[in-house]
C-alpha positions as CSV (number, residue, x, y, z in Angstrom):
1,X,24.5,68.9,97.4
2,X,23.7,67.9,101.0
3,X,26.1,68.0,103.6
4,X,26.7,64.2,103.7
5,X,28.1,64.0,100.1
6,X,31.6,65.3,100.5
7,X,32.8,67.6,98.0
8,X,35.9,66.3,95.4
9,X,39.0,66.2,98.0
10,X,37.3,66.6,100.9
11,X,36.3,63.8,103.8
12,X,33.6,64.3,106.0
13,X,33.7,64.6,109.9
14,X,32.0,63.5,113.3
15,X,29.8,66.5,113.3
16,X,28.7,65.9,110.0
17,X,28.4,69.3,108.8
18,X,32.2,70.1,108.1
19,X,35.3,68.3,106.3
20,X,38.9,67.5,106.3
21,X,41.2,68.1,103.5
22,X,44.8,66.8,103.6
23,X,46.9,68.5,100.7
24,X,49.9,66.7,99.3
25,X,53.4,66.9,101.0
26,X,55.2,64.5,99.3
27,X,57.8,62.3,102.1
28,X,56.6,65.7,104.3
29,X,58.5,68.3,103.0
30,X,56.9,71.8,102.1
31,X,58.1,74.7,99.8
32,X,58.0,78.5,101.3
33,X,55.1,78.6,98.3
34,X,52.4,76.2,99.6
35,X,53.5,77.0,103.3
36,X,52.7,81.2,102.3
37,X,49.6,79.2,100.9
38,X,48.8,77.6,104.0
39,X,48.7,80.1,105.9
40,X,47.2,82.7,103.8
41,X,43.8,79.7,103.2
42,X,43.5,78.8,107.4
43,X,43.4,83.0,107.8
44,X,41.1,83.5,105.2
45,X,38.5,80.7,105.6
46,X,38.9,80.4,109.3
47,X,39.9,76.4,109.6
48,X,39.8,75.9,113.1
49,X,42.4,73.0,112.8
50,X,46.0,72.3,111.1
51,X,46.6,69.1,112.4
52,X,50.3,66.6,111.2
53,X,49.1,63.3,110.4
54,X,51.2,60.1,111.7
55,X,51.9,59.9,107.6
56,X,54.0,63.4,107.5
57,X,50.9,65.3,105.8
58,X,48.8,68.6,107.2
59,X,45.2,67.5,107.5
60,X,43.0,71.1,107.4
61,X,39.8,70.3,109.5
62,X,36.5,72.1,109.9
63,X,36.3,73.5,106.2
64,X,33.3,74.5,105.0
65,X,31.5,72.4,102.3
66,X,31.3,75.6,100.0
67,X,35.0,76.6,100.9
68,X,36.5,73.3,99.7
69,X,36.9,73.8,95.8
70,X,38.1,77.6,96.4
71,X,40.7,75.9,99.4
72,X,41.9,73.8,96.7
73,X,42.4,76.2,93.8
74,X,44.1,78.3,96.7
75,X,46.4,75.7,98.3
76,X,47.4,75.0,94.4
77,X,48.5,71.6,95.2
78,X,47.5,67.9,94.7
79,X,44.7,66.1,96.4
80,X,46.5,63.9,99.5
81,X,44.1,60.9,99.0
82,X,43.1,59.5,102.8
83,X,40.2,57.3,101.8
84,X,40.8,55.5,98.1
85,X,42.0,52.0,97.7
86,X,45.2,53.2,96.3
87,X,48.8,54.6,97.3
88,X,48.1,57.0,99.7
89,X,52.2,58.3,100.7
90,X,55.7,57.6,101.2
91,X,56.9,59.3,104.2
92,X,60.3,59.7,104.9
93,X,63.3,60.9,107.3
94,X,65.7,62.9,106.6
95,X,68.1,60.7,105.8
96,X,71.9,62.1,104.7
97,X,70.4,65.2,103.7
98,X,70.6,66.5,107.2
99,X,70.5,63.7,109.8
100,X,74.1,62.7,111.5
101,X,73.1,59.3,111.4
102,X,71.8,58.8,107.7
103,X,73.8,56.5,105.6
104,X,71.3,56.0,102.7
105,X,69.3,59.2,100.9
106,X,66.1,58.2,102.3
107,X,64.3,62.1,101.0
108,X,66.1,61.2,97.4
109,X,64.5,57.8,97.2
110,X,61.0,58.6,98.7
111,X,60.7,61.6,96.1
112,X,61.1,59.0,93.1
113,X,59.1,56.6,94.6
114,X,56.4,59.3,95.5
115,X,56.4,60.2,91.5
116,X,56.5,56.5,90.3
117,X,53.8,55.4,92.8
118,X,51.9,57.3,94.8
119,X,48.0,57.6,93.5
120,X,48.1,53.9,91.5
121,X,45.0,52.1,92.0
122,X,45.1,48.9,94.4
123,X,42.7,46.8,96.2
124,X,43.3,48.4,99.7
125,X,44.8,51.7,101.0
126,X,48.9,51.5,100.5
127,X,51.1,53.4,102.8
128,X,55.1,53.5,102.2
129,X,58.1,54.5,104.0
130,X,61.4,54.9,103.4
131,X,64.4,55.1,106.4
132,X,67.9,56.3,105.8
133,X,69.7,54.5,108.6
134,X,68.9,50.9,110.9
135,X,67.0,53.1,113.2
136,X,63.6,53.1,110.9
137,X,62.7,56.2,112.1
138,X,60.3,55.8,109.1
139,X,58.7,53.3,110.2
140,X,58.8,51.0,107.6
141,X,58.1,47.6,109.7
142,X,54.8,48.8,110.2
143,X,54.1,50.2,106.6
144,X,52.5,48.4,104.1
145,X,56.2,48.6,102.0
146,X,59.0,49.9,103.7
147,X,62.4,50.5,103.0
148,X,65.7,50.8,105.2
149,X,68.7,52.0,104.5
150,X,72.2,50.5,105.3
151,X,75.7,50.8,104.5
152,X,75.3,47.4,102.4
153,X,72.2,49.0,100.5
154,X,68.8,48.9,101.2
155,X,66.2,46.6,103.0
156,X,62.9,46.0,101.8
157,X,59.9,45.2,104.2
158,X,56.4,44.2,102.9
159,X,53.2,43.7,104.9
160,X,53.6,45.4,108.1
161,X,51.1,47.5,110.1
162,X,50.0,49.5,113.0
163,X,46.7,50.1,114.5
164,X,44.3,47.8,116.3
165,X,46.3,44.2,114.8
166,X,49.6,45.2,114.0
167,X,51.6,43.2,112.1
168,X,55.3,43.4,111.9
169,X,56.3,43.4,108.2
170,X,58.8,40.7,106.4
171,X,62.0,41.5,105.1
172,X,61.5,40.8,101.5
173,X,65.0,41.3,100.4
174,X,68.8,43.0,101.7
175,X,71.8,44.6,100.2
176,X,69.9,46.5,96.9
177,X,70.6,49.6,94.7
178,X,68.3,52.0,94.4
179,X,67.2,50.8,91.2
180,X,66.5,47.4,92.8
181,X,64.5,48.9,95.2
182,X,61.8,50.7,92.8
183,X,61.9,47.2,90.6
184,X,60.9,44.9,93.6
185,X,58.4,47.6,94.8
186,X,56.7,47.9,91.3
187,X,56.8,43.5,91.4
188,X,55.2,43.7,95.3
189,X,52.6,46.0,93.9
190,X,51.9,44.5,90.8
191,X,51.7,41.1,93.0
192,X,49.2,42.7,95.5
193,X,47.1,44.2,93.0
194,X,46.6,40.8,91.5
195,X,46.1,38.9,94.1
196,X,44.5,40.5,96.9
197,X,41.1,41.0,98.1
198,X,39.2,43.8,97.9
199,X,40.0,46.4,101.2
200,X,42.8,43.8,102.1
201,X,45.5,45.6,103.5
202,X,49.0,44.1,102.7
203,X,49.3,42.8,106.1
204,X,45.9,40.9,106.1
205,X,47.0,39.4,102.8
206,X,50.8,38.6,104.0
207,X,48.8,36.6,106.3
208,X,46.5,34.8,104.3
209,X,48.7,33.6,101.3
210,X,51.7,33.6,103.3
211,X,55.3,35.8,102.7
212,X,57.0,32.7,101.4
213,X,54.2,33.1,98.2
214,X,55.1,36.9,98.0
215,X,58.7,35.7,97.8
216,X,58.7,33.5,95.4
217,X,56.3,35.3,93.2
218,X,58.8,38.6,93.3
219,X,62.3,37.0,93.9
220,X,62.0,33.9,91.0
């Protein structure tokens, strides 16, 4: 193995030589277990970075190419995936677990929807989000799907993004149960995966087929 082919789990830096691995924290909470873990693995292989990604994840940067397998059987927990064409995350606040202002369980929610989707193949990276209250604090106009939570029931956004063209996202639908929610996501996804292009991002493809297609296509 040189040091340009990145190990299993492991993305490859500016200098070249070492790599990034971001574990799974799913809608960014972490046990007492894997946070023991983490500290014990930064200690013991010297990771000169433990950095909290915009998604709610810990990225650990500098590792060693021949430290990343032992990292992971370490850490004990699933591959974050950063670079596949697939559901990366849902991040989430903390909804009326803890936050005065929460009227929907946002960390409740994001958990499912972490199990039901997180990891499934698509044509472009997929970022979620879920908010508990009309203040987004999840971000979820700005996610690929995002959800927000209000006395009525929740609000579900599709095509939205940040970065260098950002793209406010569409409310897709208002007023659902929970249930609701996870059927119209697994329908927006199903939609996407069928129709978009190849490293087309949700909102590129909101943009080219138009939101009225998505909504008829999901809503009919």
């Amino acid at each position: 193995m040189t040091t340009k082919e990145a190990p299993t789990g492991a993305i490859l830096q500016r200098d070249q030589q070492t790599y990034a691995i971001v574990p799974r924290t799913p809608v960014g909470l972490i046990s007492p277990e894997v946070l023991e873990a983490l500290n014990i693995v930064v200690k013991k292989y010297a990771i000169p970075i433990v950095k909290i990604t915009s998604g709610q994840r810990l990225a650990l940067v500098g590792v060693k190419a021949e430290d990343v397998d032992a990292i992971w059987k370490d850490l004990g927990t699933d591959v974050g995936q950063a670079l596949e064409l697939c559901v990366h995350f849902v991040q989430a606040c903390p909804g009326t677990s803890v936050c005065k202002f929460g009227v929907q369980d946002s960390l409740g929610l994001g958990l499912e929807m972490e199990k039901l989707f997180v990891g499934r193949d698509l044509p472009g990276k997929f970022k979620l989000s879920v908010s508990g209250c009309p203040f987004c604090c999840s971000e979820g106009f700005v996610r690929d799907l995002g959800v927000l939570g209000k006395k009525s029931g929740w609000t579900v956004i599709f095509g939205g993004h940040p970065g260098a063209k950002p793209r406010i996202g569409d409310i897709v639908a208002e007023d659902l149960a929970k249930e609701e929610v996870i059927a119209l996501t697994e329908k927006l996804l199903a939609y996407y995966a069928a129709n978009a292009k190849k490293r087309e991002r949700a909102a590129r493809f909101v943009e080219r087929v138009g939101i009225d297609a998505v909504k008829q296509a999901v809503l009919g």
